[in-house]
C-alpha positions in Angstrom: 75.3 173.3 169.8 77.6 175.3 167.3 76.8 174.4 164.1 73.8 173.7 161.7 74.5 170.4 161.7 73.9 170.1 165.6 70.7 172.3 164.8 69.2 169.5 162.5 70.5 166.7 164.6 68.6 168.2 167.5 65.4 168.7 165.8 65.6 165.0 164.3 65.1 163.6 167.5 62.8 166.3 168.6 60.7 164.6 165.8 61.4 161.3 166.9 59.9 162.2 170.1 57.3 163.8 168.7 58.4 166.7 171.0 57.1 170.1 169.3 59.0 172.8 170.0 59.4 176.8 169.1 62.5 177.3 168.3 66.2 175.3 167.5 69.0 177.7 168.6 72.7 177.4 169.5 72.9 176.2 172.8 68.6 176.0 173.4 65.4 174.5 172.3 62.2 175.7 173.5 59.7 173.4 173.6 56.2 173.9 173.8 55.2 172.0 176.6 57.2 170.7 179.4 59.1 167.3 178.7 58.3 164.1 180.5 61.6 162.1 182.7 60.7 159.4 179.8 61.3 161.7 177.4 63.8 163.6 178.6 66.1 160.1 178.9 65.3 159.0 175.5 66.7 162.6 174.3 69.4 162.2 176.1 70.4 159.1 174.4 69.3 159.8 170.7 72.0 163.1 171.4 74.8 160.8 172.7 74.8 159.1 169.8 74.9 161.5 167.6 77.8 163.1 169.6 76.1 165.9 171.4 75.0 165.7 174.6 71.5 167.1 176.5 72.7 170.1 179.0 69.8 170.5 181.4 71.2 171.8 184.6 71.3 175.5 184.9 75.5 175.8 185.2 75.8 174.2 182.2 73.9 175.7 180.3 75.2 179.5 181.2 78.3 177.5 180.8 77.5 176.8 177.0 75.5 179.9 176.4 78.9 181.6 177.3 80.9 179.6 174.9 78.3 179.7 172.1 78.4 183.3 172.0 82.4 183.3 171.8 82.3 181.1 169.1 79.4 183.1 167.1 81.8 186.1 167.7 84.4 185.0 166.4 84.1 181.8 164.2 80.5 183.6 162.1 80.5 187.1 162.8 80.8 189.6 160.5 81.5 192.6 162.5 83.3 192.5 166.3 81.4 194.3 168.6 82.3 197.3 169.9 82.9 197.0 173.0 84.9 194.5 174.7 84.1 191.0 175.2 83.5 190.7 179.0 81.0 193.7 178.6 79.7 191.9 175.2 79.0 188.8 177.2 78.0 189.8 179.9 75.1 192.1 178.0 74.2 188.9 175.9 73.5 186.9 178.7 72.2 189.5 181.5 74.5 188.6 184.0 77.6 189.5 185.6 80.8 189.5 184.0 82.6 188.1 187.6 79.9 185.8 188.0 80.1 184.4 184.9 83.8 184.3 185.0 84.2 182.3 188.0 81.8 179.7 186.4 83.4 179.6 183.4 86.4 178.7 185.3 84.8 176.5 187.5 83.7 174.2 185.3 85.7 174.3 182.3 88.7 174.5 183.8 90.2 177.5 182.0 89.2 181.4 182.1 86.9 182.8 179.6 89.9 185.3 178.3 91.8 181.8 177.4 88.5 180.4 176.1 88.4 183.3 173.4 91.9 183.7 172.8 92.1 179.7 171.9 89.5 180.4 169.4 90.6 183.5 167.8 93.9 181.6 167.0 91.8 178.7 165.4 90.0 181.6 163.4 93.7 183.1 162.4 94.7 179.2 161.3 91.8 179.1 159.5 92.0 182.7 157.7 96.1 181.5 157.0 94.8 178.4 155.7 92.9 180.1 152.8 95.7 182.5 152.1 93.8 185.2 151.1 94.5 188.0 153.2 97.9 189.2 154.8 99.0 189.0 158.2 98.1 192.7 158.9 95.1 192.6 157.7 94.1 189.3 159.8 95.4 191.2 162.6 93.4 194.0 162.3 90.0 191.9 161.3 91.0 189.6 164.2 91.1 193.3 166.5 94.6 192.6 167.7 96.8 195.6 168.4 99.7 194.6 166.0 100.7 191.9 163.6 103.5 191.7 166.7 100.9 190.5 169.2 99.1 188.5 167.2 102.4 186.7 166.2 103.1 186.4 170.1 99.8 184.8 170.9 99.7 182.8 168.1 103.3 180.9 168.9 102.8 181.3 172.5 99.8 178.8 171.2 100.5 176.6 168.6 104.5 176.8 168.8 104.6 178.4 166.1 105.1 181.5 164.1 102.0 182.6 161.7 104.6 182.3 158.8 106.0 179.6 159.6 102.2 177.8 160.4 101.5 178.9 156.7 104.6 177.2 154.7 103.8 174.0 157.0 101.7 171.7 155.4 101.0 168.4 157.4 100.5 171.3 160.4 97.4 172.1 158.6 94.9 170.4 160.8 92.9 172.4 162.7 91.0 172.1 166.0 87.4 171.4 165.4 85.1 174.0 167.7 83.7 171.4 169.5 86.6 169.9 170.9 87.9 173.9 171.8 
């Protein structure tokens, strides 16, 4: 889960089921008592069709934990950390960085380092989108080292130069964070 949206969707079939529960997080529900196979099947379903799906087996849901922090980080936080993101990660979820890092790539496919750096672009397309700060100063908010490496990353991405991303308007579409 990334979004509110997901959040309320969750807890709508929560209360379909009838399935009390303490808490509605990104990536986790706790429920009060365990779930029956019944249950856990109709769930499943009632997710599916809302377009999320019910991540129960332990891999997984490191797998999502990992990328729900990412996006937090980047996408809805206010301040970066300050320290870097393996160590940030890796403190979040009390494990370590390697281990998770192998998973990650595993079973997504790509590294965690790509993970994050596919997301801060999407940020930097969004922040260019509403044209309201200027490429230095996304660069620094975004904690790249220079508008130059942030201009790398960003066409070594897209194709394309921040500038040029800007003036382009039918380019404008963006990536939604749940197909990242």
């Amino acid at each position: 889960m990334v979004s509110l949206r997901c959040k309320m969707a969750v807890k709508e079939e929560l209360d379909k089921l009838k399935l009390k529960h303490t808490s509605i997080e990104l990536g986790e529900v706790n429920l009060k008592k365990d779930i029956t196979g019944d249950d856990r099947e109709y769930l499943r379903k009632g997710l599916l069709k809302k377009g999320l799906e019910l991540i129960d087996d332990k891999k997984s849901q490191l797998i999502e934990k990992t990328k729900t922090i990412i996006i937090e980080l980047i996408h809805y936080s206010e301040e970066n950390p300050k320290i870097n993101y393996s160590d940030y990660i890796s403190e979040k979820l009390d494990y370590n960085y390697n281990h998770l890092s192998s998973l990650f790539s595993e079973v997504t496919g790509t590294t965690i380092v790509n993970y994050i750096i596919i997301n801060k672009i999407e940020r930097v397309k969004e922040l260019l989108l509403y044209d309201e700060l200027t490429l230095t100063e996304i660069s620094l908010l975004m904690e790249y080292s220079s508008v130059a490496h942030l201009s790398h990353q960003f066409k070594k991405i897209t194709g394309l130069t921040p500038t040029y991303f800007k003036k382009m308007k039918q380019y404008k579409k963006r990536i939604m964070l749940e197909e990242l």
